[in-house]
C-alpha positions in Angstrom: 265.0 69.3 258.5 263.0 71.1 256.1 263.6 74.7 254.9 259.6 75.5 255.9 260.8 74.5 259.5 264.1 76.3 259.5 262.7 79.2 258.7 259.4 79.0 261.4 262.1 78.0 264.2 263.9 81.5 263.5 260.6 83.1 263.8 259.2 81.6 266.9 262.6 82.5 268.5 262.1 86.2 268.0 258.6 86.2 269.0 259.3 84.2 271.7 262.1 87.2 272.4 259.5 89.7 271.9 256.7 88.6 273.8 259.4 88.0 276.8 260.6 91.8 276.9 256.7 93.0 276.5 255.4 90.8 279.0 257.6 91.2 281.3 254.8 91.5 284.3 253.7 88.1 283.0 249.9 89.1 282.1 249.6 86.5 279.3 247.7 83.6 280.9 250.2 80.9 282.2 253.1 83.2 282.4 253.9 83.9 285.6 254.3 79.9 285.7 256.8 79.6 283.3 258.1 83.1 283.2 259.1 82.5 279.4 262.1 80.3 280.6 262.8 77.4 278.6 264.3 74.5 279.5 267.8 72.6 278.0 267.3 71.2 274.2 267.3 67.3 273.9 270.1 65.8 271.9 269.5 63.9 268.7 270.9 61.0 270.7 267.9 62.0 273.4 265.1 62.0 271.3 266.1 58.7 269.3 265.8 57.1 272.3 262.8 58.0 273.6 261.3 57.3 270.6 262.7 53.6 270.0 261.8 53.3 274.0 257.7 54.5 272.6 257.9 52.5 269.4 256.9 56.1 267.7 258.6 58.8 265.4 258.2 62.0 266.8 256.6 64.6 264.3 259.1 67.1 262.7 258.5 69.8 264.1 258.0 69.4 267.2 261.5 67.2 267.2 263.2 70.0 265.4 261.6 72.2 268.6 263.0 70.1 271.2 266.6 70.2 269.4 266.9 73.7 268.8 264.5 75.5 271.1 263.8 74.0 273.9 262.6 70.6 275.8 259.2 72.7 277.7 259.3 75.5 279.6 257.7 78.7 278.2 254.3 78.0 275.6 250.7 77.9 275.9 248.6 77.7 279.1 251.3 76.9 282.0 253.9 76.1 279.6 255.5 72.9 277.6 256.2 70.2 279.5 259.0 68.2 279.0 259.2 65.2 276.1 259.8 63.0 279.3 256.6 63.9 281.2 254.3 63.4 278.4 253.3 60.1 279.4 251.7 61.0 282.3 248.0 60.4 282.8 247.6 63.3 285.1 249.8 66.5 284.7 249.2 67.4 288.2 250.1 64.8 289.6 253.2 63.6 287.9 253.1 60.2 289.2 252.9 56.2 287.8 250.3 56.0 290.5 248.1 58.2 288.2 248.4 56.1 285.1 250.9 56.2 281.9 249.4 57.4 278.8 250.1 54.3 276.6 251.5 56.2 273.5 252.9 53.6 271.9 249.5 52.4 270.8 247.3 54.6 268.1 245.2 57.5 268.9 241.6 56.2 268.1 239.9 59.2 267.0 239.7 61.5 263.7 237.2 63.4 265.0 235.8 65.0 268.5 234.5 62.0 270.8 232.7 62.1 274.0 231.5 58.7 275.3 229.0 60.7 277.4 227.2 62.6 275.2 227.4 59.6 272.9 225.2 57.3 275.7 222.7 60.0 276.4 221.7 60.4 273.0 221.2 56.8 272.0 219.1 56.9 275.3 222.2 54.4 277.0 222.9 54.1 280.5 225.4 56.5 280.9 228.8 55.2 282.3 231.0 57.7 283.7 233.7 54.7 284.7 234.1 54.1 280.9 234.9 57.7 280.0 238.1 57.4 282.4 239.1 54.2 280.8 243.6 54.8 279.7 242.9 53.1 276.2 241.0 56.4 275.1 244.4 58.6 275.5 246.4 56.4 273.4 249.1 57.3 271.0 248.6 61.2 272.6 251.9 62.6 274.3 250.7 65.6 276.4 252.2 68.5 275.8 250.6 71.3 277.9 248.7 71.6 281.1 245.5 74.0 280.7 244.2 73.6 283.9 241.4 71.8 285.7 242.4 68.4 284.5 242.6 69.5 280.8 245.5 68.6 278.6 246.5 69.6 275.1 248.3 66.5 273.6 250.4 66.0 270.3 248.9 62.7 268.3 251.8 60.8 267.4 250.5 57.6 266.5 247.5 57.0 264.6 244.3 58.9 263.0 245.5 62.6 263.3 249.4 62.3 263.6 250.6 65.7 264.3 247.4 67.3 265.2 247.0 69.0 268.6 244.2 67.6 270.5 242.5 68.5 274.1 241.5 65.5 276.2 239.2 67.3 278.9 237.3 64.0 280.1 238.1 65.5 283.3 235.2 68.0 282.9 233.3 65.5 280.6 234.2 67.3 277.7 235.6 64.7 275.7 238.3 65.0 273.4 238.3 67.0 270.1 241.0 69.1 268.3 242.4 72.3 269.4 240.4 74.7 268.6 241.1 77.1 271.7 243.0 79.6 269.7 239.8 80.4 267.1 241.9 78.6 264.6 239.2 76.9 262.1 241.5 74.6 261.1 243.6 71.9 262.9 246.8 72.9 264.0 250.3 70.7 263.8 252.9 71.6 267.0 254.7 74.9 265.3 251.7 76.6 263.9 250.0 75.6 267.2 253.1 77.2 269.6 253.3 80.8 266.5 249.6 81.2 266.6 250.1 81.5 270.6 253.0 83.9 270.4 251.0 85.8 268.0 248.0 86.5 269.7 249.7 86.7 273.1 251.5 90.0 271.7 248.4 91.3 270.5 246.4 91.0 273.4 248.5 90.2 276.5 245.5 90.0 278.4 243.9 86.6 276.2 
């Protein structure tokens, strides 16, 4: 594990820490959900095994989160979820009946894609079947429930490894990068999860 890591770990932790005493009537969006628990760390042993069953390599840091932080619980939106249930297709409805997110394949996309949009501009019939289609979310291991259908994923095969993505095609929004934080730039798990403890304890409220 890199020093750069190391060192962001320690700091998360005492935000984390912070934002947990401050908050304590849970009026950062999400909180009351997760109540800034976290959840048992994964094992080296854990996470080499998931990722052999996946054909994938976790990226760094977020496998250096899951082995010294925590496997979900407290983070952005309604929280982490756990390594385990980020293949789900739906994260409401934690079931195989819902579709598997195929993430041993690669992610498709380096930049934002929506198949609608795409159709009615080159004057298409529009499909709306074809937007739901599974091979669209491959190689993207969800991470986070926003809400309303709308996941924030970790890329971890393919264009964009380590990048945080939403996939919204719920809402026919598409998928594009994670730009819900005003962050111009893309964002890679750790500075993703600081950037949230951040502005939570500046404005609670966001």
């Amino acid at each position: 594990m890199s020093e750069h890591i190391q060192t962001q770990l320690i700091r998360i932790h005492d935000k984390l820490e912070q934002l947990r005493i401050e908050d304590s009537t849970f009026q950062v969006f999400g909180a009351f959900h997760h109540q800034y628990r976290l959840n048992t760390v994964q094992t080296e042993a854990e996470i080499t095994a998931f990722e052999q069953q996946h054909q994938i390599v976790l990226p760094a840091d977020y496998r250096a989160f899951l082995l010294q932080i925590g496997d979900g619980g407290a983070g952005p939106y309604y929280g982490l979820e756990r390594l385990a249930d980020g293949i789900y297709e739906s994260l409401d409805d934690k079931n195989e009946a819902f579709g598997l997110v195929n993430i041993s394949a690669d992610f498709r996309f380096a930049e934002s894609w929506n198949l609608l949009l795409a159709e009615e501009e080159a004057e298409d019939e529009i499909d709306e079947e074809a937007m739901y289609d599974a091979k669209w979310a491959d190689g993207m291991l969800r991470i986070s429930n926003y809400g309303c259908g709308v996941s924030i994923n970790l890329i971890v095969r393919g264009n964009s490894y380590g990048e945080i993505w939403v996939d919204d095609r719920f809402n026919d929004g598409g998928i594009y990068p994670d730009h819900y934080f005003d962050n111009p730039n893309r964002l890679h798990f750790l500075d993703w999860y600081e950037l949230w403890l951040d502005q939570s304890l500046l404005n609670p409220s966001r």
